[in-house]
N, C-alpha and C positions, 0 to 999 in steps of 0.2 A: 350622178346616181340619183334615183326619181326618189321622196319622199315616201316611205308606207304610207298607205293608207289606212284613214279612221277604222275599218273593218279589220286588218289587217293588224293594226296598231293595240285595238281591241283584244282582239284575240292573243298577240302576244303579251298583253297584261297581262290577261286571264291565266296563260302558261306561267308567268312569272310569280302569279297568286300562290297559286296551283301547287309550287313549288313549295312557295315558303310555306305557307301550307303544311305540307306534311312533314317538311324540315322542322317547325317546330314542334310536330306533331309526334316524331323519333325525339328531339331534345327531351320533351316533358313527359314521355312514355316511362321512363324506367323512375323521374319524380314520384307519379302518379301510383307506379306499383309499390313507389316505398311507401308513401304515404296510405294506401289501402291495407300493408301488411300491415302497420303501426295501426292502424284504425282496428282492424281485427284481431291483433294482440293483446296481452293483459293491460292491464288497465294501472293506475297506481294507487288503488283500491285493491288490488290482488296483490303486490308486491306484499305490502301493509298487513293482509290479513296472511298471508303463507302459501294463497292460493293459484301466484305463478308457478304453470309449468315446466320444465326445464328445457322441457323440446321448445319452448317460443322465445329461449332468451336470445338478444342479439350477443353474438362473439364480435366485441372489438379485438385490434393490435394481430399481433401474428401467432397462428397457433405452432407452427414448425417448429419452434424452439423450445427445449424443453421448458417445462415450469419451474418456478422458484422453490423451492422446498420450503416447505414450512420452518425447519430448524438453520433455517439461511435470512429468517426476517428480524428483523431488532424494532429497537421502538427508537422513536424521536427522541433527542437527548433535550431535555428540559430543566435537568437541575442547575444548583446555584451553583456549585465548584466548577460545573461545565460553563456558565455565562462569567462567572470571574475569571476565570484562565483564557478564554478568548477575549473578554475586555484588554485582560494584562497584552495578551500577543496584538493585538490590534493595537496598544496603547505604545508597545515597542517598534513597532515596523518587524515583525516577525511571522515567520510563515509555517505550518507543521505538515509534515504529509500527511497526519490525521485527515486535513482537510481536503487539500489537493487531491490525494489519492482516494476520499471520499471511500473511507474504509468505515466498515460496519462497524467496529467496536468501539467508536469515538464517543459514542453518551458512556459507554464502562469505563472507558480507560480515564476521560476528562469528569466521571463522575463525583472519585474519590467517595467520602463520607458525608453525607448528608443529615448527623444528628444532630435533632434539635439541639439548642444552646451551645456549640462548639463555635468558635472564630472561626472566618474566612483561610485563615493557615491553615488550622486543622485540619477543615473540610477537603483540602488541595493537599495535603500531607500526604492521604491515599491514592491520588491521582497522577497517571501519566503522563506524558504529551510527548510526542519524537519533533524535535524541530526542524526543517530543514533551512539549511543553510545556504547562503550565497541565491537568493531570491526564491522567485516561484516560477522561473523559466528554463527548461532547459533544452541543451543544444541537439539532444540525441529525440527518437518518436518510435519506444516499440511502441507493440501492437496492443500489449495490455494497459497499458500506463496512459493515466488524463491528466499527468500533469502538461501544462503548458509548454509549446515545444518554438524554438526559434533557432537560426543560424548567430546572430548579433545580439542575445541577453543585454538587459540593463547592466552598468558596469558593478562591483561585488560597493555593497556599504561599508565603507571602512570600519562603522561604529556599529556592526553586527555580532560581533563578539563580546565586547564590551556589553551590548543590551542581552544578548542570549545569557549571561552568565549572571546580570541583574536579574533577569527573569527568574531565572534559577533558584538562586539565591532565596527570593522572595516565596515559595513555592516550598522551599524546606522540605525537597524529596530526597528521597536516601538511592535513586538508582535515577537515569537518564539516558534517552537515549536523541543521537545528533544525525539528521543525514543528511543529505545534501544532493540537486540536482547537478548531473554532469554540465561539467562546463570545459568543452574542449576548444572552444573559443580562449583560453587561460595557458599559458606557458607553461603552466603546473598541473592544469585542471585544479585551479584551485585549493593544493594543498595544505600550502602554507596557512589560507584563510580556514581552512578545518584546523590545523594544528594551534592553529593563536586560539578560537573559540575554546577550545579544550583547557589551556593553558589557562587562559583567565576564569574559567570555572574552576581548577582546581586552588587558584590563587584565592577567590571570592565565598567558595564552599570545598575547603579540602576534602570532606567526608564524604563527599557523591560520587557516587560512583559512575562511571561516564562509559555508552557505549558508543563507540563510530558504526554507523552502516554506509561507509562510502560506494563511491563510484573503483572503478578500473583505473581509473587516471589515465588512460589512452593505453596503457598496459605498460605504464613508465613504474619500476619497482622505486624508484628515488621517491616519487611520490606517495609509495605506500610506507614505505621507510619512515618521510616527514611525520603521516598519521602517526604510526607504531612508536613513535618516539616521544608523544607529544606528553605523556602523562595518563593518556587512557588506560580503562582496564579491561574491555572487549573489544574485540576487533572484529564487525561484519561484512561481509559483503556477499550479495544473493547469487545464489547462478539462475533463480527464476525459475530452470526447468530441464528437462534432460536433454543432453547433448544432442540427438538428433533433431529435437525441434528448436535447438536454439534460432539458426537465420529464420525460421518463422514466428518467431514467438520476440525476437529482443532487437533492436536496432541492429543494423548492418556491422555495426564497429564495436559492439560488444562478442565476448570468445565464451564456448564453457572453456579451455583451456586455461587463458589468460583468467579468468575470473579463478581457477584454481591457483593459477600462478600467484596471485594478488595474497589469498588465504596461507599458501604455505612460505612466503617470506613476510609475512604479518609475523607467523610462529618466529620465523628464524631472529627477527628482531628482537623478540623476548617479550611480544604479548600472552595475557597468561589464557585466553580464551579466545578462540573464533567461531565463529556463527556463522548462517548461512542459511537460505530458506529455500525451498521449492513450492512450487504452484501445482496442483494437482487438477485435473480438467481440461486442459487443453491438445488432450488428442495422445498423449504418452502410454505406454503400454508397460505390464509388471516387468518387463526384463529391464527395461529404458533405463528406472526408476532404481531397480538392486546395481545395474552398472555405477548410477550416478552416484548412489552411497558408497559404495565401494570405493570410486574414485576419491570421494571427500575421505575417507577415513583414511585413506595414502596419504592423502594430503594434512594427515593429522588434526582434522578440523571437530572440535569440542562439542558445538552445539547444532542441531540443526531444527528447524520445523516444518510444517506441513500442511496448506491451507487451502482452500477452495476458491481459484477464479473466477472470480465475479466481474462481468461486462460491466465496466465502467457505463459505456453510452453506445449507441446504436453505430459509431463510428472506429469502434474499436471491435476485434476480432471475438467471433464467437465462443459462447461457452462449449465444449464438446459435447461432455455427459455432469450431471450433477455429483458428485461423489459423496456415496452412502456413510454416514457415522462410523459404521463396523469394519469398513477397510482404510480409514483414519487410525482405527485402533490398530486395526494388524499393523500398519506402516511403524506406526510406533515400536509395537514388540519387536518389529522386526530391525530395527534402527535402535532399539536398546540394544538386543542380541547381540548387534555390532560393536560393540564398546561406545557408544558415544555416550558424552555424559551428563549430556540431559538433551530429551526429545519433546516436543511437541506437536499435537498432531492432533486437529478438528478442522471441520468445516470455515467456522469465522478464526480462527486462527491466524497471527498474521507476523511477520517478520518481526515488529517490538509488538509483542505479547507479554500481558501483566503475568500473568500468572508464573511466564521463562525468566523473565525479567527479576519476578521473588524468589526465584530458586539460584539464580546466579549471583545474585547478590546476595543472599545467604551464603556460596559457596565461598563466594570472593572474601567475605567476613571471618569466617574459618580461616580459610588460608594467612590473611592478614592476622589472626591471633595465633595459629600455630609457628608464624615467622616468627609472631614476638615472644610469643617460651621460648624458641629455638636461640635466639638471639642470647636471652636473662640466663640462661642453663651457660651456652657457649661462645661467649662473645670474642672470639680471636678474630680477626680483621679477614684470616686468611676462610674459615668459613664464610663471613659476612659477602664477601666478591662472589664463593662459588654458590653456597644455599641459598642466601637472603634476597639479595639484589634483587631477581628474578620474579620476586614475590611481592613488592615493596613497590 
């Protein structure tokens, strides 16, 4: 084949210039228009004085999704009860779904009281924390949930009960709440390790009151049985959200059935309170929502609340609609209406909520002193098996 010629050879540089050429000529074209917008936009001498437009601002991020509402925003948790209560969990090998689940109300709940001149007890006196138990992995991945998700979790710390109950202890709170990531990797799903943490908290601080928000236990009732028997005095477990968007909204192997199943042999054990929460925002409609109440009140279930899904991270499912203040309240009336006996319902509301939290342990305190007149008045054995037990 004959060599091009220099003429020839010429000319196809020229083409090949030619090309690049205007190849980078499309590359640096849409640079060149950002850079000319920015050049003729406000200055940051206009921000400063008030005198940016609103027509020139650039929109970052996505606008399609709704905005955040204003009464959905918290502030940075800064206080000392909040930096002493994470030193102590960090100091134990302990994990809270405060953190994991990266829930709004974590500077209130781990604020407690911040008055001058009080000890580091005091200050933590007021304060919450839900611990969860049996690590920060778990086996199951719905769609709303950030906590950490695996098939083969790290194996359970033997000595997690033991320090959960130390923690406790040192913390001098009158209510508690325990939960725990599903571990269907476990023969039990981890029961028995929920029933010993309980057990050695009420050995360590009899007076606290202990709530479980467990798992399903694979929809094993022995295993809820194990919980219900441990000493506690609530008994939680969520169903998340109404029945037809459960397979969209909860892992493949979570039930609303089963999760009712779970609550109403809780009762039949002879815990004296169950609880249970729904998420509001995720696509459910007002009938969805009266079915799911309905359901839970068959199921004889005491407490319920009502809270606003919040997108954890851009890989979790979206929010639908934001849900207004004013139909938080109707839920409410409407779910007092129903006999439940205590509701909770707002926006940043969340499964262990302070404010549910003082109302059930208020209740639980009654109950506990109405057993003991009951007792001092008529103490025969054969009342004590049928009124008392049950209460105690």
């Amino acid at each position: 084949m004959p060599l091009p010629s220099v003429a020839a050879s010429g000319t196809l540089r020229g083409l090949l210039a030619s090309c690049f050429t205007r190849s980078r000529g499309l590359a640096t074209a849409p640079s060149k228009s950002f850079a000319e917008k920015l050049a003729e936009g406000p200055t940051l001498d206009d921000f400063v004085s008030g005198n940016a437009e609103s027509s020139s601002r650039v929109v970052l991020g996505s606008t399609s999704q709704p905005r955040l509402p204003s009464y959905l925003k918290t502030k940075i948790p800064t206080s000392a009860s909040y930096n002493n209560i994470k030193k102590d969990l960090r100091g134990l090998n302990l994990h809270t779904v405060c953190e994991e689940a990266r829930c709004p109300n974590i500077g209130d709940c781990w604020g407690g009281s911040d008055a001058v001149g009080t000890s580091d007890a005091e200050k933590k006196r007021g304060a919450t924390a839900t611990i969860m138990l049996m690590g920060d992995t778990c086996t199951r991945g719905c769609r709303f949930c950030s906590v950490k998700t695996s098939k083969n979790p790290p194996p359970l710390d033997i000595h997690e009960p033991e320090n959960t109950a130390e923690a406790i202890r040192r913390w001098g709170l009158g209510y508690i709440v325990l939960t725990s990531v599903d571990r269907d990797d476990l023969a039990d799903g981890g029961a028995a390790h929920f029933a010993e943490t309980i057990r050695k908290i009420k050995q360590k601080a009899p007076h606290i009151l202990v709530e479980a928000l467990t798992g399903d236990f694979g929809g094993s009732l022995d295993g809820v049985a194990t919980v219900a028997k441990s000493g506690l005095d609530v008994y939680a477990h969520n169903i998340e959200t109404v029945e037809a968007l459960t397979p969209f909204v909860r892992d493949r192997r979570a039930n609303f059935r089963q999760s009712l199943r779970v609550l109403e042999h809780a009762k039949k054990e002879g815990v004296n309170v169950t609880k249970t929460s729904i998420m509001l925002g995720v696509g459910e409609n007002e009938d969805q929502v009266l079915d799911a109440l309905k359901e839970l009140r068959k199921s004889d279930v005491d407490v319920v609340t009502f809270g606003q899904y919040m997108r954890p991270t851009k890989r979790h499912m979206k929010v639908d609609r934001y849900v207004e203040p004013a139909e938080f309240d109707r839920w409410k009336q409407i779910a007092d209406n129903m006999g439940f006996l205590y509701v909770a319902s707002g926006p940043l509301v969340r499964s262990s909520y302070k404010a549910g939290e003082f109302y059930i342990e208020n209740f639980l305190k009654r109950k506990r002193l109405d057993a003991a007149k009951l007792e001092s008045s008529n103490p025969s054995s054969e009342m004590m098996d049928s009124t008392l037990r049950p209460l105690l």
